[in-house]
C-alpha positions as CSV (number, residue, x, y, z in Angstrom):
1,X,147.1,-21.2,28.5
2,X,146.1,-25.2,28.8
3,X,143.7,-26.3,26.4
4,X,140.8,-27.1,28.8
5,X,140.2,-25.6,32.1
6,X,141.8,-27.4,35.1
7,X,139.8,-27.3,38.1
8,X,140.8,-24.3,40.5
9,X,139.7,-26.4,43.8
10,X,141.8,-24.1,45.9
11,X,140.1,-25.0,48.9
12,X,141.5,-28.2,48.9
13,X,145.0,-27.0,49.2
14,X,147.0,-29.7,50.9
15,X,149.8,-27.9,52.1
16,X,147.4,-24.8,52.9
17,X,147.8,-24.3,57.1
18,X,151.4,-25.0,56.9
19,X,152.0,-22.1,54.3
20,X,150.3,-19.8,56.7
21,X,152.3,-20.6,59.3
22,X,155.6,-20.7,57.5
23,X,158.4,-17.7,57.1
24,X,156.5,-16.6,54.2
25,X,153.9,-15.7,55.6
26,X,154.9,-15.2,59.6
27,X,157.3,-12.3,58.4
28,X,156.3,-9.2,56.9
29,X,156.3,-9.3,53.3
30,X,158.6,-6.9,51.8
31,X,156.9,-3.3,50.6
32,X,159.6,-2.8,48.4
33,X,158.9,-1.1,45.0
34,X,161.1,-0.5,42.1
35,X,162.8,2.9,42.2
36,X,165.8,2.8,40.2
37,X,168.0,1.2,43.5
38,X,169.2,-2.6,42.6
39,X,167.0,-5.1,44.1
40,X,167.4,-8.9,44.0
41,X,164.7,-12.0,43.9
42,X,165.5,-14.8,45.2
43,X,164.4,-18.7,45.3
44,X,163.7,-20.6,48.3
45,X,161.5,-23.7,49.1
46,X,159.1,-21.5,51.0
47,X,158.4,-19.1,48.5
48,X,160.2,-15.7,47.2
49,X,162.5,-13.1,48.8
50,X,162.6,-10.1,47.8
51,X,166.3,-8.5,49.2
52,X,165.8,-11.1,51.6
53,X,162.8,-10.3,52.8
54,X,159.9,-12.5,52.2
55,X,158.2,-11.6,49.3
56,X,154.3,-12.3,47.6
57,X,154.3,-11.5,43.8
58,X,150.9,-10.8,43.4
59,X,150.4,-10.3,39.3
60,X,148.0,-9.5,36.9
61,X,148.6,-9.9,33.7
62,X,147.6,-7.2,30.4
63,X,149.4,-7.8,26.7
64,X,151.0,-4.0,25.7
65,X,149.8,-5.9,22.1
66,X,146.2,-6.0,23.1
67,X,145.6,-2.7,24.6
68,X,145.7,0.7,22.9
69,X,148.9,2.7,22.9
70,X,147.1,6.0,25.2
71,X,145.8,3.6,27.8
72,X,149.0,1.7,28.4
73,X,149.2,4.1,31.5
74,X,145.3,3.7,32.5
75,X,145.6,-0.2,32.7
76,X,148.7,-0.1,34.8
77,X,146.9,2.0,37.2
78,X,143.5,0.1,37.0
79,X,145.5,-3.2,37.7
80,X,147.8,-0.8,40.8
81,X,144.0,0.0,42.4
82,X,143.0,-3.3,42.5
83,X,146.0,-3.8,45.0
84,X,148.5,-6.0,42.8
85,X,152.1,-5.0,43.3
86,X,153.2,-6.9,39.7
87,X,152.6,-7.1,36.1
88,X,152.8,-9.7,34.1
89,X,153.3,-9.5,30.3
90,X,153.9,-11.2,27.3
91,X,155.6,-10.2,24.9
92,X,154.5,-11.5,21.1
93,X,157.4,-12.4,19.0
94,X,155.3,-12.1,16.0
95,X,154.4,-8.8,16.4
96,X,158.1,-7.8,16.9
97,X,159.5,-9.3,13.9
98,X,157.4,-9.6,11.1
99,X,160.2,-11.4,8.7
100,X,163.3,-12.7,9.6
101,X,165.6,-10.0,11.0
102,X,163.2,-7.1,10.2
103,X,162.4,-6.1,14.0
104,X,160.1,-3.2,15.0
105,X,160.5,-3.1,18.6
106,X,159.4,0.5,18.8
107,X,156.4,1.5,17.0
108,X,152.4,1.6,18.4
109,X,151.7,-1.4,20.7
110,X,155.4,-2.9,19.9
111,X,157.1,-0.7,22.2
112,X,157.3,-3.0,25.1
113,X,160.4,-0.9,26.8
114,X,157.8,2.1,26.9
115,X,155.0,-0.6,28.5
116,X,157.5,-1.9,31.4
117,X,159.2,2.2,31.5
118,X,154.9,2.8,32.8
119,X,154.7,-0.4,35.2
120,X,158.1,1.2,37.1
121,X,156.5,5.0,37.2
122,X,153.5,3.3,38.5
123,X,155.7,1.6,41.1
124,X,154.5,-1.9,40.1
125,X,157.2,-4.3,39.0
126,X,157.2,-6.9,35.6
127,X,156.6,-10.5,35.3
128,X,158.4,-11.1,32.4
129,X,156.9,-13.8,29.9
130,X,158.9,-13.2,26.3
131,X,159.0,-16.7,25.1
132,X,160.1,-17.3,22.5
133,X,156.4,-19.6,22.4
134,X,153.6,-17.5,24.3
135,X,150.6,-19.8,23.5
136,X,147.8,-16.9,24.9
137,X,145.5,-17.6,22.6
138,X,147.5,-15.7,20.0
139,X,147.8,-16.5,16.0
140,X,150.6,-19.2,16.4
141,X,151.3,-18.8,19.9
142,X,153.1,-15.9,19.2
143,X,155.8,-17.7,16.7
144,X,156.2,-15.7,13.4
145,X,154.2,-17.7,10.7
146,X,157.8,-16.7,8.5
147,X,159.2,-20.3,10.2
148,X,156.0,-22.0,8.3
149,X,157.2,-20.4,4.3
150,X,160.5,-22.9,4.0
151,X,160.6,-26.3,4.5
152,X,159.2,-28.3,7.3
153,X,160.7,-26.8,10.7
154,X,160.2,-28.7,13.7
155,X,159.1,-26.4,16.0
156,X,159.8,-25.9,19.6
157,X,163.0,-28.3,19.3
158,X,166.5,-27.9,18.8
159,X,166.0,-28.0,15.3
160,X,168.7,-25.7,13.9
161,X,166.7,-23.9,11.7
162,X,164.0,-23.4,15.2
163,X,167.3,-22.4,17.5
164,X,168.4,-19.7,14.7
165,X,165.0,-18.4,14.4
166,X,165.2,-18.2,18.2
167,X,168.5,-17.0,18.6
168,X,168.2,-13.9,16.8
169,X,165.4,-13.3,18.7
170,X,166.5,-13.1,22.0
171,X,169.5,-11.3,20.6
172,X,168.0,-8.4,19.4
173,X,165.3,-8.3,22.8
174,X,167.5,-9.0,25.6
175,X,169.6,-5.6,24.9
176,X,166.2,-3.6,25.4
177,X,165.4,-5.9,28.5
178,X,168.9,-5.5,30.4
179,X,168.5,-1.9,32.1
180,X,164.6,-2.9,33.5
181,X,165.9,-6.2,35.1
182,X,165.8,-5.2,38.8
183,X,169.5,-5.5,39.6
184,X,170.0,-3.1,37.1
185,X,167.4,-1.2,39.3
186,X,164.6,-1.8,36.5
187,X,161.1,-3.9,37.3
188,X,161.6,-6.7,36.1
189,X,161.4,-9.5,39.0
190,X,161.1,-12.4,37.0
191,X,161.6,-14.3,33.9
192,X,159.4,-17.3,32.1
193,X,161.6,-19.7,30.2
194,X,159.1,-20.8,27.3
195,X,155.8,-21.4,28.3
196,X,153.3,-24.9,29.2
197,X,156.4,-26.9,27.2
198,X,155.1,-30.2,29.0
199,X,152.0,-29.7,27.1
200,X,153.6,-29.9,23.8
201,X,156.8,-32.0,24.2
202,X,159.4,-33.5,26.2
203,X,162.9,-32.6,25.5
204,X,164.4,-31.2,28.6
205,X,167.5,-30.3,26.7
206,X,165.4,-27.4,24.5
207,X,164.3,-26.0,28.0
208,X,168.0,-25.7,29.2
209,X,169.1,-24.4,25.5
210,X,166.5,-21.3,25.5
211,X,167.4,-20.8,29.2
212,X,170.9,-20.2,28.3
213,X,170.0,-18.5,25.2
214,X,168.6,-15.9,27.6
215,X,171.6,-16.1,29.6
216,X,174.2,-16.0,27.2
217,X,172.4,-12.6,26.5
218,X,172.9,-10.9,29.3
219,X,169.2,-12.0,31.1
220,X,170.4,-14.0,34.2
221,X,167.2,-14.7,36.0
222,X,165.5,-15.1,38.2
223,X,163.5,-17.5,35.9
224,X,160.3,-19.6,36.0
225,X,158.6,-22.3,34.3
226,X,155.3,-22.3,34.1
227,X,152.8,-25.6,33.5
228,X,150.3,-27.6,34.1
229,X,150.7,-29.7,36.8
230,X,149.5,-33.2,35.3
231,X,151.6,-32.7,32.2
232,X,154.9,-31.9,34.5
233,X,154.1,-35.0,36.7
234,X,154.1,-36.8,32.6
235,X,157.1,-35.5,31.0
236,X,159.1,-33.8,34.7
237,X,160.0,-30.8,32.1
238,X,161.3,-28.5,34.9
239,X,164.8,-27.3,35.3
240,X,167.4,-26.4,38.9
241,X,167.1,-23.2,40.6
242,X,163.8,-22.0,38.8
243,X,160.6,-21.5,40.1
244,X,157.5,-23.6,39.2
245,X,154.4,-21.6,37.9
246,X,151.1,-23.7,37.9
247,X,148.7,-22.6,35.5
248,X,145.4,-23.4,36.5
249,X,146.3,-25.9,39.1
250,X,147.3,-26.0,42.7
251,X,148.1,-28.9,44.1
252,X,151.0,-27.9,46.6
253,X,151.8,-31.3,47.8
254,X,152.2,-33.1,44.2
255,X,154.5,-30.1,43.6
256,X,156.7,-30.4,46.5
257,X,157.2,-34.0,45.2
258,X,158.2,-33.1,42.0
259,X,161.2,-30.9,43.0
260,X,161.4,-30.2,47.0
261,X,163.5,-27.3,46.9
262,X,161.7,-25.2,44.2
263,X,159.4,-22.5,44.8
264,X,156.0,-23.1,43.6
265,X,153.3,-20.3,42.8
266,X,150.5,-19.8,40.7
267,X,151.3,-18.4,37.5
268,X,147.7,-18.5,35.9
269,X,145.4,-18.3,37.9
270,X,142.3,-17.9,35.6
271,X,139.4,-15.4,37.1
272,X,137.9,-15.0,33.5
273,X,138.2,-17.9,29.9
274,X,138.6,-17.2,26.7
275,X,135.7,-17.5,23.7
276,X,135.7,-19.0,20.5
277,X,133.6,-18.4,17.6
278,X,130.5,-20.7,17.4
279,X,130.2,-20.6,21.2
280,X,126.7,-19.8,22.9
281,X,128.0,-16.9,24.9
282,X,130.8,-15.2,25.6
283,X,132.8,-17.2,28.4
284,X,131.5,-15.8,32.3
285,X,133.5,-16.9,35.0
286,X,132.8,-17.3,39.2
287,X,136.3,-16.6,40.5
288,X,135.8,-14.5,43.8
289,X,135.8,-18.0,46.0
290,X,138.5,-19.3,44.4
291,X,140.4,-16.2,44.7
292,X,139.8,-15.7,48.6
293,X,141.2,-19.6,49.0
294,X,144.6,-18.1,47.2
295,X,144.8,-15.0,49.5
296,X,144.5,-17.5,52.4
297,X,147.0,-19.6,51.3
298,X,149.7,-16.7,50.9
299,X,150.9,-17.9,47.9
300,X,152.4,-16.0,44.7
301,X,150.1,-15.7,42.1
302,X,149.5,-13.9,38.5
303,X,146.0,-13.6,37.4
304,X,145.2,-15.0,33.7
305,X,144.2,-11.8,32.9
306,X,143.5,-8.6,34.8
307,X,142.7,-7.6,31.7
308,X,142.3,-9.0,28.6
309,X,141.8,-6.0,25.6
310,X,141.3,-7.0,22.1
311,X,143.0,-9.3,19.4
312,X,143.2,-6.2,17.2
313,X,144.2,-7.6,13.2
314,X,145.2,-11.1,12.9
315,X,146.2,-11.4,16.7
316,X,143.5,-14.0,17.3
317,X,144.8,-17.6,17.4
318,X,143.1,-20.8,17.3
319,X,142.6,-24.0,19.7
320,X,142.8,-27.7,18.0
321,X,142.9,-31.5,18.4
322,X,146.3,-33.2,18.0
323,X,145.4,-33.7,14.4
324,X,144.2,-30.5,13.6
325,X,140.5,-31.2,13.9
326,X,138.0,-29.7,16.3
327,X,139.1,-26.4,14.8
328,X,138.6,-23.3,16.9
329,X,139.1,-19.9,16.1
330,X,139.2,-17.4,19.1
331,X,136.7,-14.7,18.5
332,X,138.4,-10.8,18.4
333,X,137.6,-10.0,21.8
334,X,139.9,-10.9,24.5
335,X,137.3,-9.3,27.5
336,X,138.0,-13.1,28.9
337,X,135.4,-11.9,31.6
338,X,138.8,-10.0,33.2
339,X,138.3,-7.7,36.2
340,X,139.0,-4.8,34.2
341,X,136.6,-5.3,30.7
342,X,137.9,-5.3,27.0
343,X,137.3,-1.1,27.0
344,X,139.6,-1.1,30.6
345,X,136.6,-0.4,32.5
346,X,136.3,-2.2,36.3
347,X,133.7,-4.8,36.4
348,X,131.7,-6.3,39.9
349,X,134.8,-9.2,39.6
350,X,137.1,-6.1,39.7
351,X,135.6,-4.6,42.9
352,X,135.2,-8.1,44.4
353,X,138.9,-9.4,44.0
354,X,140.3,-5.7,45.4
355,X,138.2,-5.6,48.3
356,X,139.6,-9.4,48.9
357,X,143.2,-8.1,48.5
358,X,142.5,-5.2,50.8
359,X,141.2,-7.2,53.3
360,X,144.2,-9.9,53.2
361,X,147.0,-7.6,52.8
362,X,146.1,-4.6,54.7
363,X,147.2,-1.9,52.4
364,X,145.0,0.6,51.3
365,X,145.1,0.5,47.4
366,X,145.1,3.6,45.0
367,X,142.5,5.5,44.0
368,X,140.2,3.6,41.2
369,X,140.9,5.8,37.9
370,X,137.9,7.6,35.8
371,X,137.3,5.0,33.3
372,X,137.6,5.7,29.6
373,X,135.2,7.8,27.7
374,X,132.8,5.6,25.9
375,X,130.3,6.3,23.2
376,X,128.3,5.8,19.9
377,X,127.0,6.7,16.8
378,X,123.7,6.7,14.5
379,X,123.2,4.0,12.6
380,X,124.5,3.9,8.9
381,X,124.5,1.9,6.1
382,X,127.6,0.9,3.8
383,X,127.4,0.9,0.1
384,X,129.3,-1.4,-2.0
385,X,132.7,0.0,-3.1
386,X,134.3,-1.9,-6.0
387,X,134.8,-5.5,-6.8
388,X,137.5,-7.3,-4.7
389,X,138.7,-8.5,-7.7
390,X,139.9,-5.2,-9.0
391,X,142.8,-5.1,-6.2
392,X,144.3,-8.6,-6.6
393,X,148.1,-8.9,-7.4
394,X,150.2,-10.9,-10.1
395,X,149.5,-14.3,-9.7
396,X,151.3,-17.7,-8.4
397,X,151.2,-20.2,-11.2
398,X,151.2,-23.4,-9.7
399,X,150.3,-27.0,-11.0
400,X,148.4,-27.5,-7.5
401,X,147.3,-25.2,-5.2
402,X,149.8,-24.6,-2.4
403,X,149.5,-22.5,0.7
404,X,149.3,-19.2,1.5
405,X,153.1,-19.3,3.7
406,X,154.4,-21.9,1.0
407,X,153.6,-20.8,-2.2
408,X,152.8,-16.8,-1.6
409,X,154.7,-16.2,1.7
410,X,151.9,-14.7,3.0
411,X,151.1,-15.5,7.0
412,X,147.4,-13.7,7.2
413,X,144.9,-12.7,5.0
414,X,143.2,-14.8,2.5
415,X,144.0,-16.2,-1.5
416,X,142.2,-16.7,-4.3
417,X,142.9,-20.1,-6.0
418,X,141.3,-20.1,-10.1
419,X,141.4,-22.5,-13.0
420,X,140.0,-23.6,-15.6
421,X,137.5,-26.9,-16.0
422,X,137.9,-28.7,-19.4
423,X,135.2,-29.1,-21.1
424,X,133.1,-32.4,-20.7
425,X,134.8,-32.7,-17.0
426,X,132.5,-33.1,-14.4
427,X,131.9,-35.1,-11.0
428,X,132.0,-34.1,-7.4
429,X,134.6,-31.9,-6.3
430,X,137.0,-32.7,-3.5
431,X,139.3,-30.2,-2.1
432,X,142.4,-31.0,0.1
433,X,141.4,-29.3,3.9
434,X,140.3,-26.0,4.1
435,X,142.6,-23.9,6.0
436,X,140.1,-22.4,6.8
437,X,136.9,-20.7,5.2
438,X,136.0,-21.0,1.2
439,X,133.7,-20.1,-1.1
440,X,133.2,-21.7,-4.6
441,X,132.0,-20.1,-7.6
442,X,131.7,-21.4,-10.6
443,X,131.7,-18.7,-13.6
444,X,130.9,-16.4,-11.0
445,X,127.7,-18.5,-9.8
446,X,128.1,-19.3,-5.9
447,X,127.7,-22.8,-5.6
448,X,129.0,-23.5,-2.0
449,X,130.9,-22.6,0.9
450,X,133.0,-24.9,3.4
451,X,134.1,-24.5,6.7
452,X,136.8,-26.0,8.3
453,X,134.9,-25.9,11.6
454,X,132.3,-28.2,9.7
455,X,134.6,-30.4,7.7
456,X,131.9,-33.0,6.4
457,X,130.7,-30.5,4.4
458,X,133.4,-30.2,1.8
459,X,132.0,-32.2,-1.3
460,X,130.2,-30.4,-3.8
461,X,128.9,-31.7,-7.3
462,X,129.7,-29.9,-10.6
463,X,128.0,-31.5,-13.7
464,X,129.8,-31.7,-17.0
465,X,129.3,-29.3,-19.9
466,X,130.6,-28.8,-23.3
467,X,132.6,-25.8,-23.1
468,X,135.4,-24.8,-20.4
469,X,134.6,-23.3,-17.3
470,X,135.8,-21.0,-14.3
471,X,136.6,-22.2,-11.0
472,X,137.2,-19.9,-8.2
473,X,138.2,-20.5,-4.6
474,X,138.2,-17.7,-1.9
475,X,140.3,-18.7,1.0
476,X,140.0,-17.1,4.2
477,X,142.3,-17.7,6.9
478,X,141.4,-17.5,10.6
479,X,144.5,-17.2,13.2
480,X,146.8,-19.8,13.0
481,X,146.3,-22.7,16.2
482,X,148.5,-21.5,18.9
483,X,148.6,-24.7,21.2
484,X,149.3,-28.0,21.3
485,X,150.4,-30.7,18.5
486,X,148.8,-29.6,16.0
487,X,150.9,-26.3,16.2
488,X,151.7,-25.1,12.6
489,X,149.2,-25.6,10.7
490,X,149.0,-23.5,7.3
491,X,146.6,-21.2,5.4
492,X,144.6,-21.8,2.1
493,X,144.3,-24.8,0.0
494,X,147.9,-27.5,-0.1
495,X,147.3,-30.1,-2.7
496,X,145.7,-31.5,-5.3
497,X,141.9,-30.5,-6.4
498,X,139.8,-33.3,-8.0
499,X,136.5,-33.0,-10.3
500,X,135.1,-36.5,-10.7
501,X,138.2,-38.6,-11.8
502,X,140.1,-36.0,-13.0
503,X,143.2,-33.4,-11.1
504,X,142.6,-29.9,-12.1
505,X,146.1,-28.7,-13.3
506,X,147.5,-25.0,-14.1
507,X,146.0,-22.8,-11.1
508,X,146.6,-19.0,-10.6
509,X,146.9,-18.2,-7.0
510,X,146.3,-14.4,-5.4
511,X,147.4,-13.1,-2.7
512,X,145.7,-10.7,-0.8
513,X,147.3,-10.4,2.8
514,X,144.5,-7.6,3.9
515,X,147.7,-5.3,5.6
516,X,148.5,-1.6,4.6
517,X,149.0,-2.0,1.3
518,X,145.4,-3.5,0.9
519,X,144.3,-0.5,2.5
520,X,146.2,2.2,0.3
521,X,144.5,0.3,-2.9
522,X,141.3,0.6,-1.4
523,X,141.6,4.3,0.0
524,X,140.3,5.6,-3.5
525,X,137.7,3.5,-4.1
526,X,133.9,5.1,-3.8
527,X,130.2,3.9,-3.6
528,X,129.1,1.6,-6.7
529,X,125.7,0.8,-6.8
530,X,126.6,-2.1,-9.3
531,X,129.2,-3.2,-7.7
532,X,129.8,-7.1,-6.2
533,X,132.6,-8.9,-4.6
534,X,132.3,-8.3,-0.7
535,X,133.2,-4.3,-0.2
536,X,131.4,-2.1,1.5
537,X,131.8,1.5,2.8
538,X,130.6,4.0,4.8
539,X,131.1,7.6,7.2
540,X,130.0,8.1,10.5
541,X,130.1,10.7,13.2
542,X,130.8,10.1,16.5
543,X,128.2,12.0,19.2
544,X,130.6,12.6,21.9
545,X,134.5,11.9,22.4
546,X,135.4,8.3,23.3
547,X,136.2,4.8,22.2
548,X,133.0,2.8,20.8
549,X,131.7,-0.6,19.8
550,X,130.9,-1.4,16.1
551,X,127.7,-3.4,16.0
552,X,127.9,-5.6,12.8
553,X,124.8,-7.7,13.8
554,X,123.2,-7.3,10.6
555,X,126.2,-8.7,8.9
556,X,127.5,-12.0,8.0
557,X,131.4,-12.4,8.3
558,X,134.4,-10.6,7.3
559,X,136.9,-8.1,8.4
560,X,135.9,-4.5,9.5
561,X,138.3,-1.8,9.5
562,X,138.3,2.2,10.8
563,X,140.4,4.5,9.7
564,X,142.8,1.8,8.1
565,X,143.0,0.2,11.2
566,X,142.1,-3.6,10.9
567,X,139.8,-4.0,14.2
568,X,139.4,-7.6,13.7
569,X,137.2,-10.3,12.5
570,X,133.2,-10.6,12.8
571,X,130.7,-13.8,11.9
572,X,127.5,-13.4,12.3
573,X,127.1,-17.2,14.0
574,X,128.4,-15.4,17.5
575,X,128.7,-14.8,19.9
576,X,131.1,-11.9,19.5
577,X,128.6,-9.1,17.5
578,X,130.4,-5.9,18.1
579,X,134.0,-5.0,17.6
580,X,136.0,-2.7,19.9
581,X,137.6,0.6,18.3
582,X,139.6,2.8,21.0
583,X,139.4,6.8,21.3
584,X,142.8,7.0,19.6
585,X,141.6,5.6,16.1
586,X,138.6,7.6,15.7
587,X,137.5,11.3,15.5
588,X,134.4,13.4,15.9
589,X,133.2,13.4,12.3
590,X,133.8,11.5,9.1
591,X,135.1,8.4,10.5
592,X,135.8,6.1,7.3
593,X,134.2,2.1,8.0
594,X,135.3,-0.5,5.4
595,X,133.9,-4.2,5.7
596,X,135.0,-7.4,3.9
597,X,132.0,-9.2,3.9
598,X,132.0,-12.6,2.4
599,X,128.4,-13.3,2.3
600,X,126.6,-9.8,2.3
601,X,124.2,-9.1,-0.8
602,X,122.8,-5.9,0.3
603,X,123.7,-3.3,2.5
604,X,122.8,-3.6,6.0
605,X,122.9,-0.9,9.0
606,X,125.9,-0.4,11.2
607,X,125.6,1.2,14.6
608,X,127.8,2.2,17.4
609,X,127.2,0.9,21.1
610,X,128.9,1.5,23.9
611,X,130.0,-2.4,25.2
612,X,130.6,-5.5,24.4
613,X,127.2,-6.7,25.1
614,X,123.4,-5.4,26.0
């Protein structure tokens, strides 16, 4: 995804009356579908062929990741009755492997061979994006934030350390992805080598190397790039016999100059935009116009999503300057104003863009499905559970504080950094950046919070006193920035603290990740009307079967899970208020709600809605 939104001024197409008279589009498209026979894509000038036949991908992309495990199969067929004969997914290294060589390519939402198993039943083929680097708005752009706990790996360059990293990757997916590559009679069409590389850097020997890593691993192609069109004009990061995917540009001419004999299509073409938090509203997009100009043109395209779903856990990335500043964390939702909305229900866009594609192809689409069950629940209010404190781990003794991957190998979640103050030390306090939320207490006294999204705010005064005191930093983490230079950035506090003219030495520093094992500790834990230190619990019952939204309005910001599963982040400042929870997680009666609330001094209703927003 590029960091700003190009300008989708498809009518403007400069190549646009000779596509539609051209072989693409004066033959009749191919109707294949995949059904277990061999069938082979190939790359002309003009476009695609499909067993020589000319051929229109028409894609819209979902993330198995994003969506919940029992409506894999309802997606598929939403995106099928919209009238797209493709899907196009990622597929998020960091959720496959969540330390080096421990893969789990078969649990939950990680089963990607069950995800592109449905697209084939559903007679839809794959665009295959696998990366190794996804950007999508994902914590690190899908890279496992395991390359961030040793050293100082250069990332997305044949840095040895990168390329093993890499390696083993591909090795242990490209076994899984052999049997659905359509020669082998599978779905898969097409491959993406990498993703929007010209965006980040220019070594067109890294392309060729994780081309061939894909290759020497039994994935032969097809492949594509895709990009930007400004920053391939730039850096002319774009390798022979592969397609050229524009993401949100379409300038047909300025391709053709680029590289005459490649095929060009659209491989994000954007009818929705994604939301960070801070933002007045949640991102709406006008895309029908835009849309009909692509359907004229007869050109391949993916759409940038179909549907978006929901950066359930830590999935939500972040969006940054080159030097880390202008900090953006993407809210939990991914709706991304999609055709098919966050709960997989079809929107006005949805019935828009199908009636377009009905009208340009001809071919009556399926049947819309019965959307999900939806529904809610009374309004209750969480007590606190327990100090935070109580669950916190050994410590790191450090000098300095370090980061969370550095000193505590820990890639999510948040750290507690403590020392002591001398006595007679005072002055203002400077911290090294805040990766990315903190709170400061001082013998349990809150004297401050800082932001990373408001660094200017990050001094705070502590006079002297006679006797020692206790300093205490909580660090929350948002997701880690998933595009552009300022890729890698790490969680927590990484260098010295000063108090007036003095370092503050000797600091413990906990970890607390926020995963399953957070979850187990705080399974026993029960109301405690005394109680401080951000938990907070409750039970609710659903009034009819369904998925539901969480409203946490009346809270401030935290983490809120149900039944142990981490729905994602919430902040009161907006404009995400509700989270999503699917049918699968819940159940009719005495549904368990935990929040991690950083702010929250009394307990404050929570109520169930049935979307995203009024």
């Amino acid at each position: 995804m590029l960091s700003r939104r190009t300008a989708l001024t498809l009518g403007l197409f400069a190549l646009g009356d000779r596509l539609v008279t051209s072989t693409q589009a004066a033959t009749r498209p191919s109707a294949a579908r995949p059904d277990g026979r061999a069938h082979r894509l190939t790359l002309h000038p003009d476009g695609f062929r499909l067993d020589d036949v000319p051929f229109q991908i028409r894609s819209g992309e979902m993330h198995p990741a994003r969506i919940p495990r029992r409506e894999w199969a309802h997606r598929i067929a939403m995106a099928k009755a919209m009238g797209l004969n493709t899907i196009g997914i990622y597929l998020i290294w960091n959720t496959l492997e969540t330390s080096p060589n421990v893969f789990d390519l078969h649990t939950d939402r990680r089963n990607f061979a069950a995800f592109i198993r449905l697209c084939q039943e559903a007679g839809l083929w794959v665009f295959l994006r696998p990366g190794p680097y996804i950007c999508g708005e994902w914590d690190f752009g899908g890279l496992p934030p395991y390359l961030l706990f040793d050293g100082d790996i250069a990332l997305r360059t044949r840095d040895p350390a990168f390329l093993s990293a890499c390696e083993r990757y591909i090795a242990t997916l490209a076994p899984v992805l052999r049997p659905f590559l359509s020669q082998n009679g599978g779905p898969i069409l097409l491959t993406q080598i990498e993703n929007e590389y010209a965006s980040f850097g220019g070594d067109i020997d890294y392309m060729h190397w994780t081309r061939n890593a894909w290759e020497r691993h039994g994935i032969p192609g097809p492949f594509t790039i895709a990009d930007g069109l400004p920053q391939l004009r730039e850096k002319r990061i774009f390798l022979p016999d592969c397609a050229i995917g524009l993401d949100g540009e379409n300038n047909i001419a300025d391709t053709r100059a680029l590289a005459p004999d490649a095929p060009f299509w659209i491989s994000e073409a954007y009818p929705g935009w994604l939301t960070h938090w801070g933002e007045k509203a949640m991102a709406r997009v006008d895309f029908t116009k835009d849309f009909h100009a692509i359907l004229r043109a007869g050109v391949s395209f993916n759409l940038y999503v179909v549907h978006g779903g929901t950066n359930f856990g830590f999935g939500a990335g972040a969006n940054a300057h080159r030097d880390g500043s202008s900090f953006q964390p993407v809210v939990t939702s991914y709706d991304y104003d999609a055709p098919i909305d966050e709960a997989g229900r079809p929107t006005a866009k949805f019935h828009a863009l199908r009636a377009a594609l009905l009208q340009a192809t001809g071919t009556p689409a399926a049947q819309v499905p019965k959307p999900p069950d939806m529904t809610d629940f009374q309004a209750v209010i969480p007590a606190h559970v327990g100090r935070l404190e109580n669950l916190l781990p050994p410590p790191l003794h450090a000098e300095h504080p370090v980061s969370l991957e550095r000193g505590l190998r820990q890639g999510h979640g948040m750290a507690l950094y403590r020392v002591t103050i001398p006595p007679n030390i005072g002055g203002m306090l400077r911290l090294p950046p805040v990766h990315d939320y903190a709170r400061i207490f001082l013998d349990g006294t809150d004297i401050g919070t800082i932001s990373r999204m408001v660094p200017n705010d990050a001094d705070t005064m502590i006079p002297p006193t006679g006797h020692p005191r206790r300093l205490d930093i909580w660090v929350d983490s948002f997701g880690h920035i998933g595009y552009g230079a300022a890729l890698g950035d790490r969680k927590g506090l990484d260098g010295p603290v000063t108090l007036g003219n003095h370092i503050l030495h000797d600091w413990q520093i906990f970890g607390l990740p926020l995963g399953d094992r957070f979850i187990a500790q705080c399974a026993p834990l029960s109301p405690d009307t005394d109680a401080r230190g951000f938990l907070f619990r409750a039970s609710f019952d659903l009034r009819a079967p369904g998925g539901t939204y969480v409203d946490l309005s009346n809270w401030k910001k935290g983490y809120c899970w149900i039944n142990g599963h981490l729905l994602g982040r919430y902040w009161h400042i907006g404009p995400q208020q509700r989270l999503y929870c699917p049918a699968e997680w819940l159940k009719p009666s005495g549904n368990d709600l935990m929040l991690l609330d950083y702010h929250q001094k009394e307990p404050a209703p929570v109520i169930g809605k049935t979307s995203l927003e009024n």
